[in-house]
HTML snippet that shows the backbone in 3Dmol.js (N, CA, C, O; Angstrom):
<script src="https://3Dmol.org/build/3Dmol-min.js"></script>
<div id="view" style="width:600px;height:400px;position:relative"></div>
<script>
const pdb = `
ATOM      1  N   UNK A   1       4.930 -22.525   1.621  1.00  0.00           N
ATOM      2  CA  UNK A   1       5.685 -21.337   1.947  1.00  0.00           C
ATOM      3  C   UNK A   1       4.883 -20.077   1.638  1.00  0.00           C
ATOM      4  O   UNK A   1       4.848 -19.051   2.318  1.00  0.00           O
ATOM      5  N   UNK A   2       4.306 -20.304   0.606  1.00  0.00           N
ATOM      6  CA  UNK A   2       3.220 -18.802  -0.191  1.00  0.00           C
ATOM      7  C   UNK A   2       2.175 -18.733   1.282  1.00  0.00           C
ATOM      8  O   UNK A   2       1.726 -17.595   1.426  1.00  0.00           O
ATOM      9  N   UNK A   3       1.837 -19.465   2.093  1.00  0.00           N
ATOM     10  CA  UNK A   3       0.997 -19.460   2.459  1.00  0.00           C
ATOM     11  C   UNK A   3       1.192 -18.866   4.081  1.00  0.00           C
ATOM     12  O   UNK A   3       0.311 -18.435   4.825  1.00  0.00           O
ATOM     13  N   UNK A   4       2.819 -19.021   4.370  1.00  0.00           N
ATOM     14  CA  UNK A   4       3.134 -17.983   6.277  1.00  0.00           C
ATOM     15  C   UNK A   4       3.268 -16.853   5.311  1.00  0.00           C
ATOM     16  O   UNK A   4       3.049 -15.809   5.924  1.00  0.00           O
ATOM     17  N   UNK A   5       3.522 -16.640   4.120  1.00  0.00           N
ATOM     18  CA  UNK A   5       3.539 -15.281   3.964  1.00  0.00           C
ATOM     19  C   UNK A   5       2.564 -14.465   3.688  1.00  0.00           C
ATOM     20  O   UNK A   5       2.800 -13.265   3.550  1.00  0.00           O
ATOM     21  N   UNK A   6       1.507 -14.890   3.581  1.00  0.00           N
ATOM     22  CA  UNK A   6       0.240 -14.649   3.381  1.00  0.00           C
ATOM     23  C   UNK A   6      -0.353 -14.126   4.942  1.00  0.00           C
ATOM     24  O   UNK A   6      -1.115 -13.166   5.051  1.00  0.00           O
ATOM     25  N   UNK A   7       0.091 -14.853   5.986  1.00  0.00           N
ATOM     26  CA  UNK A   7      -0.101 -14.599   7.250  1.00  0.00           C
ATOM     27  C   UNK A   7       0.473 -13.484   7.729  1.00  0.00           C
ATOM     28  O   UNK A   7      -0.184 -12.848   8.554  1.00  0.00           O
ATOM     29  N   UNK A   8       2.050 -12.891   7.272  1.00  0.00           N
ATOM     30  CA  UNK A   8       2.581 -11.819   7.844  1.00  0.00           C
ATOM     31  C   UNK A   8       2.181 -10.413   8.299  1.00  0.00           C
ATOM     32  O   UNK A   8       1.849  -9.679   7.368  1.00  0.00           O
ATOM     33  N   UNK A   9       2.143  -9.936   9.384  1.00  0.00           N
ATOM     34  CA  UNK A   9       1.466  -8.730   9.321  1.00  0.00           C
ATOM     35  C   UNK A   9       2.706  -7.288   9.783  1.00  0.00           C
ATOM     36  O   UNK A   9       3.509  -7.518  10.687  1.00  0.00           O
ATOM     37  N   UNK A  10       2.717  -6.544   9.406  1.00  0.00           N
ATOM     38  CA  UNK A  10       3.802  -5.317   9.370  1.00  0.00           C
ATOM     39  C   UNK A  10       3.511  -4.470  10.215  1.00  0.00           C
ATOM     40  O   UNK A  10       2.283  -4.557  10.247  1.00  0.00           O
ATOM     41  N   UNK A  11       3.730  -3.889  10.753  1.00  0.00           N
ATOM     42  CA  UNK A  11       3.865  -2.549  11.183  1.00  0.00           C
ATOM     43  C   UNK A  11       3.717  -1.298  10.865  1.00  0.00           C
ATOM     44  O   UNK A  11       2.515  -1.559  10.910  1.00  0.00           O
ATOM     45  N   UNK A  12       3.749  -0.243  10.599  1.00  0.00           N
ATOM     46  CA  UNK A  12       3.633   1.064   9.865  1.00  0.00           C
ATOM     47  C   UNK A  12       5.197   1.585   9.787  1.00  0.00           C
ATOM     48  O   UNK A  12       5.540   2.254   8.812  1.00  0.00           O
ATOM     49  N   UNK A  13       6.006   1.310  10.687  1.00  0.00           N
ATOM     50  CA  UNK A  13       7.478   1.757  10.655  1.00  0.00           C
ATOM     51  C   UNK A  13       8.028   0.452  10.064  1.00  0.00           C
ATOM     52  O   UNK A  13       8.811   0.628   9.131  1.00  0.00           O
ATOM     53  N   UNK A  14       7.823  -0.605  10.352  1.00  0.00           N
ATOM     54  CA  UNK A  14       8.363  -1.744   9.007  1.00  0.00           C
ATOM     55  C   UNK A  14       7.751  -1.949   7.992  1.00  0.00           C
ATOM     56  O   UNK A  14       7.934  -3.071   7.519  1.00  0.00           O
ATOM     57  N   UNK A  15       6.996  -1.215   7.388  1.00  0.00           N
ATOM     58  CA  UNK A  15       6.271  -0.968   5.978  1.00  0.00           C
ATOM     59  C   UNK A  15       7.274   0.384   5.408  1.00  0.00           C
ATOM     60  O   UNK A  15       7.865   0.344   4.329  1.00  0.00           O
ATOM     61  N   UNK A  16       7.305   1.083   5.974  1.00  0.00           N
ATOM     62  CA  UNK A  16       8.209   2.349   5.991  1.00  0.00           C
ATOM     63  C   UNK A  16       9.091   2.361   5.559  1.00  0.00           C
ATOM     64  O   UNK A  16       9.394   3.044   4.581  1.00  0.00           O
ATOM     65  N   UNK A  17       9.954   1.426   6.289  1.00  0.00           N
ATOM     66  CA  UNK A  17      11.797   1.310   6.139  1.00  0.00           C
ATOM     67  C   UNK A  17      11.797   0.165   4.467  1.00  0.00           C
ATOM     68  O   UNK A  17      12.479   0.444   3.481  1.00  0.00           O
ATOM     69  N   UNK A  18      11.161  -0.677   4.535  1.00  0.00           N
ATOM     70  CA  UNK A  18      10.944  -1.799   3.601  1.00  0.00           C
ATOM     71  C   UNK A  18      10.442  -1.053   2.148  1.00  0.00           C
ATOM     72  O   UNK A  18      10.997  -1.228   1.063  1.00  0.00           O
ATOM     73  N   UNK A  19       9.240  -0.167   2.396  1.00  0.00           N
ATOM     74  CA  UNK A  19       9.011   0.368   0.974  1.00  0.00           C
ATOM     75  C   UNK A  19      10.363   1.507   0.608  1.00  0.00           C
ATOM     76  O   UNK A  19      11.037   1.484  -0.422  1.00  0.00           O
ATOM     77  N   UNK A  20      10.483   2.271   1.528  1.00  0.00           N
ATOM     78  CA  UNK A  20      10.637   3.565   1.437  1.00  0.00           C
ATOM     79  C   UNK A  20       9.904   4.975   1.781  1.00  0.00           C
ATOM     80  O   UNK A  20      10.434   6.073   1.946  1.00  0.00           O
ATOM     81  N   UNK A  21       8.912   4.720   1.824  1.00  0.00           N
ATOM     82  CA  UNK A  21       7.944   5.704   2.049  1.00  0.00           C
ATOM     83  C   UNK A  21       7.505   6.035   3.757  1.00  0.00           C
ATOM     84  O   UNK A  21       7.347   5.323   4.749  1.00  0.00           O
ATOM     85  N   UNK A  22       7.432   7.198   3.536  1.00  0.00           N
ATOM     86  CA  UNK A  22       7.658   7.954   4.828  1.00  0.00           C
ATOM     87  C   UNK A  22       6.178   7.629   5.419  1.00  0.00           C
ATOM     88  O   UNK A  22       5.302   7.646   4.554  1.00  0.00           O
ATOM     89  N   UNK A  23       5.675   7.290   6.954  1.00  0.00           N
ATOM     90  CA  UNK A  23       4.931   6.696   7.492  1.00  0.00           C
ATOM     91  C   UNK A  23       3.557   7.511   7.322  1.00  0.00           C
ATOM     92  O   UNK A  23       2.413   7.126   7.079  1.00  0.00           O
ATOM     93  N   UNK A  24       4.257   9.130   7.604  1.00  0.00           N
ATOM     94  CA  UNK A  24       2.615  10.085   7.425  1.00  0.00           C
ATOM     95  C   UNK A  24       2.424  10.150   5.663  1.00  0.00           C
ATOM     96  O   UNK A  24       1.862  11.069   5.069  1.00  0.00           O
ATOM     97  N   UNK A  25       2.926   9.162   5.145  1.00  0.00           N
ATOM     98  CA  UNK A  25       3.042   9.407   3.429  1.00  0.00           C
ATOM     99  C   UNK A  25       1.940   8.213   3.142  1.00  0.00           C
ATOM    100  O   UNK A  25       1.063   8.225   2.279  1.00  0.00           O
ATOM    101  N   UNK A  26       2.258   7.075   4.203  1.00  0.00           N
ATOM    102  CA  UNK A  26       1.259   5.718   3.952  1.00  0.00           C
ATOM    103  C   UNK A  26      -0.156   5.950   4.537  1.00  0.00           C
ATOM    104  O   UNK A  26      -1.208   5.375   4.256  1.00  0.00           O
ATOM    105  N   UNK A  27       0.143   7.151   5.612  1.00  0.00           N
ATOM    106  CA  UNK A  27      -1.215   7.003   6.309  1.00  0.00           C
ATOM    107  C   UNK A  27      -1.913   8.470   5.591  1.00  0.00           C
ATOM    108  O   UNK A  27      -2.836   8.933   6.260  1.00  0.00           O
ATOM    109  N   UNK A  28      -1.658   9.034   4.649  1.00  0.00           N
ATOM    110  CA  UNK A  28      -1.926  10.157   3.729  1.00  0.00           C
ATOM    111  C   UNK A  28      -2.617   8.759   2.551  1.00  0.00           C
ATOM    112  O   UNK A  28      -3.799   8.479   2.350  1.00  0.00           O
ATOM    113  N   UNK A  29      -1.294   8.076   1.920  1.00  0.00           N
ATOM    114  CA  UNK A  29      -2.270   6.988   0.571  1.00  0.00           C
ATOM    115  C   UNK A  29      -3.463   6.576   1.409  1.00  0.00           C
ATOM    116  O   UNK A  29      -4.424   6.503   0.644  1.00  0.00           O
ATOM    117  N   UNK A  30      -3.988   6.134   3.225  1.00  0.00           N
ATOM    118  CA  UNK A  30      -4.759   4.998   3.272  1.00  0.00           C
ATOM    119  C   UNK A  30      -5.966   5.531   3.323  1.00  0.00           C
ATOM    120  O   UNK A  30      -7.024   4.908   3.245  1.00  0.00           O
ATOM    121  N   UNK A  31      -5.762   7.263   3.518  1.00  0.00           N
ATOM    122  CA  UNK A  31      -7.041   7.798   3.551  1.00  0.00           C
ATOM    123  C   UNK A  31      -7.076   8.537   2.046  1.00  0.00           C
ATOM    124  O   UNK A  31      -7.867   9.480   2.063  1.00  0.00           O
ATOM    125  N   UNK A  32      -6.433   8.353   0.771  1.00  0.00           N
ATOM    126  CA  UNK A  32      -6.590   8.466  -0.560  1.00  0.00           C
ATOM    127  C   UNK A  32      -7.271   7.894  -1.676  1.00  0.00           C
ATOM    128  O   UNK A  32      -7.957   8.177  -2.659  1.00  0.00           O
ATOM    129  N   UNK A  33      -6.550   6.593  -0.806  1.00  0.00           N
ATOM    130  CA  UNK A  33      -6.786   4.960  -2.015  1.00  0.00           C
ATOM    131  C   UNK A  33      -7.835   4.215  -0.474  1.00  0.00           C
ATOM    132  O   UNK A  33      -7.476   3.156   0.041  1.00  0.00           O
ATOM    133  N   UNK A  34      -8.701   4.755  -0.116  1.00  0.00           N
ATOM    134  CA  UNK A  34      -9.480   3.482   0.667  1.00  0.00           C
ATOM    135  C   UNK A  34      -9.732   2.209  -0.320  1.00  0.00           C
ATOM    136  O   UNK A  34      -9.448   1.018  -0.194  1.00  0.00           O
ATOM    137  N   UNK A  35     -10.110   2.639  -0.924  1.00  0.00           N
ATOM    138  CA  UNK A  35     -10.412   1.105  -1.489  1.00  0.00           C
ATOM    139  C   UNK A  35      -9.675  -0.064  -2.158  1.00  0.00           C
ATOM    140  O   UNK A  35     -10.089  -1.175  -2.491  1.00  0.00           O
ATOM    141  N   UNK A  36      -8.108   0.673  -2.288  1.00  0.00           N
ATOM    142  CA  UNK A  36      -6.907   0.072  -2.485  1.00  0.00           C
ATOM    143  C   UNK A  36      -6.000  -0.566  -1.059  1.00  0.00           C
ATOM    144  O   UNK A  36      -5.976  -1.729  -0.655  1.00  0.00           O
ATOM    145  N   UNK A  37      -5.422   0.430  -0.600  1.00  0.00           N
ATOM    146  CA  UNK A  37      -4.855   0.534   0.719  1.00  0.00           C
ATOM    147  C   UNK A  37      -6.159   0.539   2.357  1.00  0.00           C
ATOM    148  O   UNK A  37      -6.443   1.503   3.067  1.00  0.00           O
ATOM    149  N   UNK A  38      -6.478  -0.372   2.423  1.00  0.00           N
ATOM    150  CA  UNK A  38      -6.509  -0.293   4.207  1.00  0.00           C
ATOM    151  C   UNK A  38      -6.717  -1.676   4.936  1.00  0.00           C
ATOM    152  O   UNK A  38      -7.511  -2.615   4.983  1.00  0.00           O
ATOM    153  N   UNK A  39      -4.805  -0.969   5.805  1.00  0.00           N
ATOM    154  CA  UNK A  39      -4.737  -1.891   6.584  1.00  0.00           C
ATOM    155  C   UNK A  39      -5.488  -2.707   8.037  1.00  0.00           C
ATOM    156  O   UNK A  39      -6.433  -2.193   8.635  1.00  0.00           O
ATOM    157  N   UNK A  40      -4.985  -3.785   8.362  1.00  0.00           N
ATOM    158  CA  UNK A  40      -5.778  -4.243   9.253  1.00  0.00           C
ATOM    159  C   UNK A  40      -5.416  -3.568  10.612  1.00  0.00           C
ATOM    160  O   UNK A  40      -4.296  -3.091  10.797  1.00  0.00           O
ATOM    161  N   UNK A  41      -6.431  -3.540  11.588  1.00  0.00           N
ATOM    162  CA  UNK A  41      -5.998  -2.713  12.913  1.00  0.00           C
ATOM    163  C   UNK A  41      -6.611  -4.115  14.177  1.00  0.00           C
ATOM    164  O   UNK A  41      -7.513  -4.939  14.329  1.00  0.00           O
ATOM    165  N   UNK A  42      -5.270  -3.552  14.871  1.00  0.00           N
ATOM    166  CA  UNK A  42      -5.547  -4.198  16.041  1.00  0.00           C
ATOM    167  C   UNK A  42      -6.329  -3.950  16.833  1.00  0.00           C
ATOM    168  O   UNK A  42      -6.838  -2.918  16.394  1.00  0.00           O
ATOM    169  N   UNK A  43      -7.086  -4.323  18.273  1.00  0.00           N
ATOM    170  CA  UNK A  43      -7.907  -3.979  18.946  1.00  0.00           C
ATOM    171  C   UNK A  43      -7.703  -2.376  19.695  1.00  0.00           C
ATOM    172  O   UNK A  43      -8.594  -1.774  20.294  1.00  0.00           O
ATOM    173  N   UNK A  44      -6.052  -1.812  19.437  1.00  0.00           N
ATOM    174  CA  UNK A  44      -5.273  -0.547  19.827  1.00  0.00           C
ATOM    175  C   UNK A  44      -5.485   0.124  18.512  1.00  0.00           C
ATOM    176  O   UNK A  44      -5.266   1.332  18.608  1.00  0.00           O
ATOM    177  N   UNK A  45      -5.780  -0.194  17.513  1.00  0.00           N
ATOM    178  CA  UNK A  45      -5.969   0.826  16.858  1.00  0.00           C
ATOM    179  C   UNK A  45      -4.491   0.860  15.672  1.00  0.00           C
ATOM    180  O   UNK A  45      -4.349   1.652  14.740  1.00  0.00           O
ATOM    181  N   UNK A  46      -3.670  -0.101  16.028  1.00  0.00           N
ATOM    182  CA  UNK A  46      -2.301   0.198  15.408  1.00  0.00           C
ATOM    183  C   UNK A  46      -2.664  -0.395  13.413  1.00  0.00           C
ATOM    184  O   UNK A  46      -3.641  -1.048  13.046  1.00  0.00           O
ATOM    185  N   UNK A  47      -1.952  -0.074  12.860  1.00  0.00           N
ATOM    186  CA  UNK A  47      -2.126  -0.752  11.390  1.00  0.00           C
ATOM    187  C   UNK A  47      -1.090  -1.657  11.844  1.00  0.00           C
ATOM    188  O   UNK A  47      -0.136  -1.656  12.622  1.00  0.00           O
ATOM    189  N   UNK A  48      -2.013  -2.871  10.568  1.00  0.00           N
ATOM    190  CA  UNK A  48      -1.021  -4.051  10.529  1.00  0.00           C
ATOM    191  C   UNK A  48      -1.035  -4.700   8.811  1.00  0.00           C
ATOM    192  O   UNK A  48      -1.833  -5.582   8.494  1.00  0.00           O
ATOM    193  N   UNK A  49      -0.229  -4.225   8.011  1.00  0.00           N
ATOM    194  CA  UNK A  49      -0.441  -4.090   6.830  1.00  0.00           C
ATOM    195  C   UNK A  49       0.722  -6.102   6.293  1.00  0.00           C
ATOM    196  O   UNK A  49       1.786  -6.626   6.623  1.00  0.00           O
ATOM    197  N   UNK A  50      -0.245  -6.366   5.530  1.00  0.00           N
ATOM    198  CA  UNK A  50      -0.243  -7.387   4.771  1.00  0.00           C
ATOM    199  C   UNK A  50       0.690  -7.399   3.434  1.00  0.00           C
ATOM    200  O   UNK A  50       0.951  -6.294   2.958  1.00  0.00           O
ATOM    201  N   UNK A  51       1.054  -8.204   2.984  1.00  0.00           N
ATOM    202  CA  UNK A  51       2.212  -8.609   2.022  1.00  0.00           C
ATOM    203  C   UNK A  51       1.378  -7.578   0.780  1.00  0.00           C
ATOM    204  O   UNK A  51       1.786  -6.613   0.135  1.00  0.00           O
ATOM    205  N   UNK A  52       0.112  -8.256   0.805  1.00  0.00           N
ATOM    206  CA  UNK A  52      -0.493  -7.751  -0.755  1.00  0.00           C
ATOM    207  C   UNK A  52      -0.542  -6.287  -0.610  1.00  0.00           C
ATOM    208  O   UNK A  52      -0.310  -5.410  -1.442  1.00  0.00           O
ATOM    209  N   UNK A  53      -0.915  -6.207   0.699  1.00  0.00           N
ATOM    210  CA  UNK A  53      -0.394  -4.047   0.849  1.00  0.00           C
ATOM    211  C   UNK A  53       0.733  -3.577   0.308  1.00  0.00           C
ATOM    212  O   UNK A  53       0.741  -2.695  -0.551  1.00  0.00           O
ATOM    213  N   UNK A  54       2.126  -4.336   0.943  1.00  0.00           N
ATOM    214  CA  UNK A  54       2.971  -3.847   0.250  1.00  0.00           C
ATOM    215  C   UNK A  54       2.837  -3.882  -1.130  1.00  0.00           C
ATOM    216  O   UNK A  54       2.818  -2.802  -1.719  1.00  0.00           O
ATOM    217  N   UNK A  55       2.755  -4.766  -1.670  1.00  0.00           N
ATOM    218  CA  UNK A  55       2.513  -4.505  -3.147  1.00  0.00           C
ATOM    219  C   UNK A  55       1.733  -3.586  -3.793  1.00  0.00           C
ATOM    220  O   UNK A  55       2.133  -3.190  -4.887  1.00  0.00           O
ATOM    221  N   UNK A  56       0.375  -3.025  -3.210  1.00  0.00           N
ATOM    222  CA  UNK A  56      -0.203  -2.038  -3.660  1.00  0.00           C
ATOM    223  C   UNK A  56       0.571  -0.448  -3.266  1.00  0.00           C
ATOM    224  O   UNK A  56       0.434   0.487  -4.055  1.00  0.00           O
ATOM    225  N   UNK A  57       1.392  -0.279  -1.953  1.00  0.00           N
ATOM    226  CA  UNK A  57       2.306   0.387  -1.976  1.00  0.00           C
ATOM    227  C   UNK A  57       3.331   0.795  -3.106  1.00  0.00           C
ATOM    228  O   UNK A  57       3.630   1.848  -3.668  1.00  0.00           O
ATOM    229  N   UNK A  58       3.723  -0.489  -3.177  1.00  0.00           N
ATOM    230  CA  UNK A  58       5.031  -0.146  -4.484  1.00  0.00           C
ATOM    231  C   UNK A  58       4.043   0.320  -5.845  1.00  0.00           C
ATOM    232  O   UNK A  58       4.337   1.315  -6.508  1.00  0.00           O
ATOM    233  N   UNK A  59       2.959  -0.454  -6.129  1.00  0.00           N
ATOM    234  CA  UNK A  59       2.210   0.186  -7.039  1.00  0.00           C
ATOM    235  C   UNK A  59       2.676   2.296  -7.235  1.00  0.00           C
ATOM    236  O   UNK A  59       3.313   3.093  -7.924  1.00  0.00           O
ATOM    237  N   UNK A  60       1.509   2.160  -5.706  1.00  0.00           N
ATOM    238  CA  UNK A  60       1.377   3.434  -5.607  1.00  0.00           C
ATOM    239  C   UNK A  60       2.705   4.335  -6.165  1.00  0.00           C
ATOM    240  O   UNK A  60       2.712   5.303  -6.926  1.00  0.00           O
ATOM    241  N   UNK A  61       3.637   3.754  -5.601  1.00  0.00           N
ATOM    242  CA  UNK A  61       4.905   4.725  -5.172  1.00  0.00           C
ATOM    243  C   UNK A  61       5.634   4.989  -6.957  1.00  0.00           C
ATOM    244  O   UNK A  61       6.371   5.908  -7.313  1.00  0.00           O
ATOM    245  N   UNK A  62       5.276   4.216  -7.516  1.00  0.00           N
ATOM    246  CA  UNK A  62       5.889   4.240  -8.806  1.00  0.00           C
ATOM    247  C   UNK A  62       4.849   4.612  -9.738  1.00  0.00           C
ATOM    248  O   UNK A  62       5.218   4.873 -10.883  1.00  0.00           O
ATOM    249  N   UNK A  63       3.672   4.681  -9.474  1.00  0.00           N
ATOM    250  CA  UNK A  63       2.670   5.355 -10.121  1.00  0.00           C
ATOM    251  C   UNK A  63       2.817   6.968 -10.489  1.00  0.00           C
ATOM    252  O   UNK A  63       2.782   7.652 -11.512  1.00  0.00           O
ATOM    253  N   UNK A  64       2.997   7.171  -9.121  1.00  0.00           N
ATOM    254  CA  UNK A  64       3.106   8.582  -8.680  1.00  0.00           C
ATOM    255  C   UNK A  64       4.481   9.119  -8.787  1.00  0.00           C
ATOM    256  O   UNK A  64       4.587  10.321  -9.028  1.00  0.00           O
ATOM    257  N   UNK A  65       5.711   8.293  -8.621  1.00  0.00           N
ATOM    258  CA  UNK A  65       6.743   9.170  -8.846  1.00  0.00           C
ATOM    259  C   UNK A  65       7.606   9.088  -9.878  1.00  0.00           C
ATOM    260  O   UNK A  65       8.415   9.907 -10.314  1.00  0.00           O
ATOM    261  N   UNK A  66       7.197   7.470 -10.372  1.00  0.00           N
ATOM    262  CA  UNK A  66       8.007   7.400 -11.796  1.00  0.00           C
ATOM    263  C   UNK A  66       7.034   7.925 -13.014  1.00  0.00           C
ATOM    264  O   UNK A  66       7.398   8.496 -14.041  1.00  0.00           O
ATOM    265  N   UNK A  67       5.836   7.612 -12.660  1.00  0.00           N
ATOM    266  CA  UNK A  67       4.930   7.858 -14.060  1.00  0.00           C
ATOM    267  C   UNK A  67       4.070   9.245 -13.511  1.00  0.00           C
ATOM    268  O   UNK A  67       2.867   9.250 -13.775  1.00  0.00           O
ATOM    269  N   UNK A  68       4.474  10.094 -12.968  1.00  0.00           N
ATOM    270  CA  UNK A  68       4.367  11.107 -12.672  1.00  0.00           C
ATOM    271  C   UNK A  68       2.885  11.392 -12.530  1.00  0.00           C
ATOM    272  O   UNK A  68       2.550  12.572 -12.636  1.00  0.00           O
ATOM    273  N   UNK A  69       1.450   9.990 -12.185  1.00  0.00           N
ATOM    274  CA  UNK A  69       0.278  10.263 -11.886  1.00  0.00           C
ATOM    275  C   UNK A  69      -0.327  11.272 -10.950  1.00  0.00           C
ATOM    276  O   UNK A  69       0.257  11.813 -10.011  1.00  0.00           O
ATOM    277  N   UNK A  70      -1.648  11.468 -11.350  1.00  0.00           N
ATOM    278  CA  UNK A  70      -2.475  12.346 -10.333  1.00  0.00           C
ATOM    279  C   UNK A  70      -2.960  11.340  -8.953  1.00  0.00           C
ATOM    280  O   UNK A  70      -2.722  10.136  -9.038  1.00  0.00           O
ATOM    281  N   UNK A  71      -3.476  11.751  -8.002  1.00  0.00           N
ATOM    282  CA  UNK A  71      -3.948  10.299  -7.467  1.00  0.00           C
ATOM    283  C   UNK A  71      -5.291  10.192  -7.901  1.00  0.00           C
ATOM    284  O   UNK A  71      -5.914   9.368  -7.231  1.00  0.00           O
ATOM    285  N   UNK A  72      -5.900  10.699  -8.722  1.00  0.00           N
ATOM    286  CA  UNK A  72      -7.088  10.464  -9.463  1.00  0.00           C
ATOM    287  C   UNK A  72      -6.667   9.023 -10.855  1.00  0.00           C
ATOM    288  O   UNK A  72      -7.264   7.975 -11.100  1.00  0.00           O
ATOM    289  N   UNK A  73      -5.185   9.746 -11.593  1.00  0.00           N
ATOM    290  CA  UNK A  73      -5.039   8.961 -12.348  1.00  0.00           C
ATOM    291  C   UNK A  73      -4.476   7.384 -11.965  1.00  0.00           C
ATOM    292  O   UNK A  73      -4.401   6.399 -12.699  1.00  0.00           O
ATOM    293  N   UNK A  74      -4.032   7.578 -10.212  1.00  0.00           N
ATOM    294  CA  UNK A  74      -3.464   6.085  -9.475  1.00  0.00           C
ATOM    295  C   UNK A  74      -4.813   5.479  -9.296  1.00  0.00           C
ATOM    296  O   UNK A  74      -4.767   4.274  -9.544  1.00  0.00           O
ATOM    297  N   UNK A  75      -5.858   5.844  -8.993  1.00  0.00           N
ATOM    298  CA  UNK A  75      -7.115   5.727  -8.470  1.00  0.00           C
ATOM    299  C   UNK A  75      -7.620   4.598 -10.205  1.00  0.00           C
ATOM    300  O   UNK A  75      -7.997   3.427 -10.147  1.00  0.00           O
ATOM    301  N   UNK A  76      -7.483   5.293 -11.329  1.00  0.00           N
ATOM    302  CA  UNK A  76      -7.801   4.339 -12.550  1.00  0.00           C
ATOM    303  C   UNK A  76      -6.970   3.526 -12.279  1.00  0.00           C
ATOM    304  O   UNK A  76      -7.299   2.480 -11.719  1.00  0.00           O
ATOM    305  N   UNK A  77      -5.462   3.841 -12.660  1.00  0.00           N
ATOM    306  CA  UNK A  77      -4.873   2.666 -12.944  1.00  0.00           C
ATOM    307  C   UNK A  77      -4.422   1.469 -12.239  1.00  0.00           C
ATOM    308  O   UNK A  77      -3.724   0.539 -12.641  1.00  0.00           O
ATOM    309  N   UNK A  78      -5.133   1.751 -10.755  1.00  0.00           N
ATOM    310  CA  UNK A  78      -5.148   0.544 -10.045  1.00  0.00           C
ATOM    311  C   UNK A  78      -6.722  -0.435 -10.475  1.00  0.00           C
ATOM    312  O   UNK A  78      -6.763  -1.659 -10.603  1.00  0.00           O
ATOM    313  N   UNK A  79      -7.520   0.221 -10.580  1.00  0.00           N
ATOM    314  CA  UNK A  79      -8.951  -0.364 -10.606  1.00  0.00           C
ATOM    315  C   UNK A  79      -8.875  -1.193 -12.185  1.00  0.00           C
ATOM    316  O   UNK A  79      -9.941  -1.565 -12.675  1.00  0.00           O
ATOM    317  N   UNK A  80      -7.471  -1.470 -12.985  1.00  0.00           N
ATOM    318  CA  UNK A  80      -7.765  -1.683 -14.438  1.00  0.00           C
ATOM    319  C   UNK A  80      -7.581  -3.473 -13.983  1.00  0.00           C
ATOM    320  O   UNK A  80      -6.883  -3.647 -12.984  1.00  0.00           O
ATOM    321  N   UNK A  81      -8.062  -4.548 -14.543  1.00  0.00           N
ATOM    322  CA  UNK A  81      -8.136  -5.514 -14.433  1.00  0.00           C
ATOM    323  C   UNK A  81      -6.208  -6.061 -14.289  1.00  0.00           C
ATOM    324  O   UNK A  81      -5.439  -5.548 -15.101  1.00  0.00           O
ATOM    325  N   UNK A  82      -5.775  -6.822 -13.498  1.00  0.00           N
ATOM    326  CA  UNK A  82      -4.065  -6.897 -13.435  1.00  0.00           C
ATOM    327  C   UNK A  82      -3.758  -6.136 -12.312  1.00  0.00           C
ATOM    328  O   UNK A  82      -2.937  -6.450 -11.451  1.00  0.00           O
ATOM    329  N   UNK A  83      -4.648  -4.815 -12.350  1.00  0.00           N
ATOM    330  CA  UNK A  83      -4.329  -4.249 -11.107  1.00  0.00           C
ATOM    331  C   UNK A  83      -2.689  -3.158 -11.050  1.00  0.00           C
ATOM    332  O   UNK A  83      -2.532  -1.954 -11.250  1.00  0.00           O
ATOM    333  N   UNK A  84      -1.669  -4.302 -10.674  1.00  0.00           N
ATOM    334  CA  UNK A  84      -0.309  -3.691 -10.769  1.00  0.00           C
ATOM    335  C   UNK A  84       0.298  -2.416 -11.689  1.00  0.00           C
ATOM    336  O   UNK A  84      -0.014  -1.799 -10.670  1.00  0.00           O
ATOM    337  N   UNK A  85       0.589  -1.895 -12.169  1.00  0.00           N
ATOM    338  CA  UNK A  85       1.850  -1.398 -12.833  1.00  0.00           C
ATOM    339  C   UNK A  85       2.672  -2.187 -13.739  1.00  0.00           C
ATOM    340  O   UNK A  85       3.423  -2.966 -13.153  1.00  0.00           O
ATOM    341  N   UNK A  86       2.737  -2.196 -15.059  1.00  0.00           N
ATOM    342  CA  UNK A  86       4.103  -2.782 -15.149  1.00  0.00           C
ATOM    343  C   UNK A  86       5.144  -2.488 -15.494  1.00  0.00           C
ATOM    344  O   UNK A  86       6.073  -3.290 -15.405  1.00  0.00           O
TER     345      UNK A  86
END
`;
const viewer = $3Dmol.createViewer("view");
viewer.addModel(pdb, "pdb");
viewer.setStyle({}, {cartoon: {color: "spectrum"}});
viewer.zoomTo();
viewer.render();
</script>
């Protein structure tokens, strides 16, 4: 089962509705966090963002609005070994 979900690929408006975060808000993190956030693109150019994206999403989103980070300070505390938030 871990493993079709591993396959799933999203959309930018079903990443959206699912995180919460507003679409020019994800495509603002993908050019922030490159080396965290970037999704896969189709031969059109569309993003097609992956399960483990979302998760670096929710990272983000609670980095920044619960723990009130810089994106300099999201930028460390993603790169710390664990990765996540907890």
């Amino acid at each position: 089962m871990e493993k079709i979900g591993q396959k799933i690929l999203l959309n930018i408006d079903q990443v959206s509705r699912l995180t919460g975060v507003r679409k020019s808000t994800l495509r603002y993190w993908e050019k922030c966090f490159p080396e965290f956030l970037r999704p896969e693109r189709t031969p059109s150019m569309r993003r097609e963002y992956r399960m483990e994206d979302i998760t670096i999403i929710d990272s983000i989103k609670k980095l920044l609005e619960e723990e009130h980070l810089t994106n300099q300070g999201v930028r460390v505390r993603l790169q710390r070994p664990g990765r996540q938030s907890q």
